[in-house]
C-alpha positions as CSV (number, residue, x, y, z in Angstrom):
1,X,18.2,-41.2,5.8
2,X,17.5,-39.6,2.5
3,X,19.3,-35.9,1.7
4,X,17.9,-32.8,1.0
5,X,18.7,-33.4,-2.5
6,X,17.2,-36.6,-2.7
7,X,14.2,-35.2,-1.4
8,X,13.6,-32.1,-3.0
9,X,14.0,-34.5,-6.3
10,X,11.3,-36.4,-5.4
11,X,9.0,-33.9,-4.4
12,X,9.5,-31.5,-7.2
13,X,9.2,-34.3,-10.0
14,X,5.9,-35.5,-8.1
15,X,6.9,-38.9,-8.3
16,X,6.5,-40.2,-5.4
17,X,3.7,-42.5,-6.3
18,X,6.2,-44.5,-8.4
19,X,9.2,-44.8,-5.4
20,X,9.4,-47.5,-3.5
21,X,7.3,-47.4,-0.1
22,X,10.9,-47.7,1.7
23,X,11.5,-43.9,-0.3
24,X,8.2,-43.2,0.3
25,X,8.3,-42.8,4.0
26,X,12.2,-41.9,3.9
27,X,10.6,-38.6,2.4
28,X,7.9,-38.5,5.1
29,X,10.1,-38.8,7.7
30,X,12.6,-36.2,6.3
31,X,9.5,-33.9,5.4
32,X,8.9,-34.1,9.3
33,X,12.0,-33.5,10.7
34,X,13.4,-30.9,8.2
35,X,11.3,-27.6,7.9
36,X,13.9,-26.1,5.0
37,X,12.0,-29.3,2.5
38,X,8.8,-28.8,4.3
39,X,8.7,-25.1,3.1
40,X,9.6,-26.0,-0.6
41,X,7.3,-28.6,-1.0
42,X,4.6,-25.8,0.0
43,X,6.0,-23.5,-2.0
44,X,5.8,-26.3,-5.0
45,X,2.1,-26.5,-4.0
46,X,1.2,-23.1,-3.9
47,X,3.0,-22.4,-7.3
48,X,1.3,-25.2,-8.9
49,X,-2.3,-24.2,-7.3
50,X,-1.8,-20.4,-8.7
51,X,-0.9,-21.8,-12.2
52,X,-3.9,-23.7,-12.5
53,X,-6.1,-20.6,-11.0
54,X,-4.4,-18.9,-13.8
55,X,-5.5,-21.9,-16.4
56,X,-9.1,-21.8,-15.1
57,X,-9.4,-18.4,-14.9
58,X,-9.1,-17.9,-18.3
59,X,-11.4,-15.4,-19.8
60,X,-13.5,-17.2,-23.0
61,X,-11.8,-16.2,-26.1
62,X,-15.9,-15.6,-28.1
63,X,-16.4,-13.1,-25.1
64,X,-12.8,-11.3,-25.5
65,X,-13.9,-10.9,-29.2
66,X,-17.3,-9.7,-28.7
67,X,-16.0,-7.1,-26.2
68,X,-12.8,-5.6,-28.2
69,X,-15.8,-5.7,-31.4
70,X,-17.9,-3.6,-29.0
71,X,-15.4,-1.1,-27.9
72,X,-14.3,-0.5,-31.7
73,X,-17.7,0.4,-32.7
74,X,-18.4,2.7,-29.8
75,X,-15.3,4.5,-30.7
């Protein structure tokens, strides 16, 4: 059975595509039967999903201009 460690490794380096199938479902098995990995390999998820919000969200930079150009002239 794989470790915590071992686990945590895998999931944070995303990786698990290139491990052996024998690792594969070591991690799936440890991912069912140990909750503390289950929750940090959500918490990896939901960190990585917010970043690329942030990267999507990003406001276009023409826009930005237009609007700072527009405020300075009101002013």
């Amino acid at each position: 059975m794989l470790t915590c460690k071992e686990v945590s490794t895998a999931v944070a380096s995303e990786d698990l595509a290139r491990l052996s199938w024998q690792k594969r479902i070591g991690v799936r098995l440890h991912l069912l039967m140990c909750r503390h990995c289950r929750r940090y390999a959500a918490q990896l998820a939901a960190i990585g999903n917010a970043v690329r919000g942030l990267y999507r969200s990003e406001p276009e930079t023409k826009s930005l201009e237009e609007s700072i150009l527009n405020s300075l002239e009101k002013k």
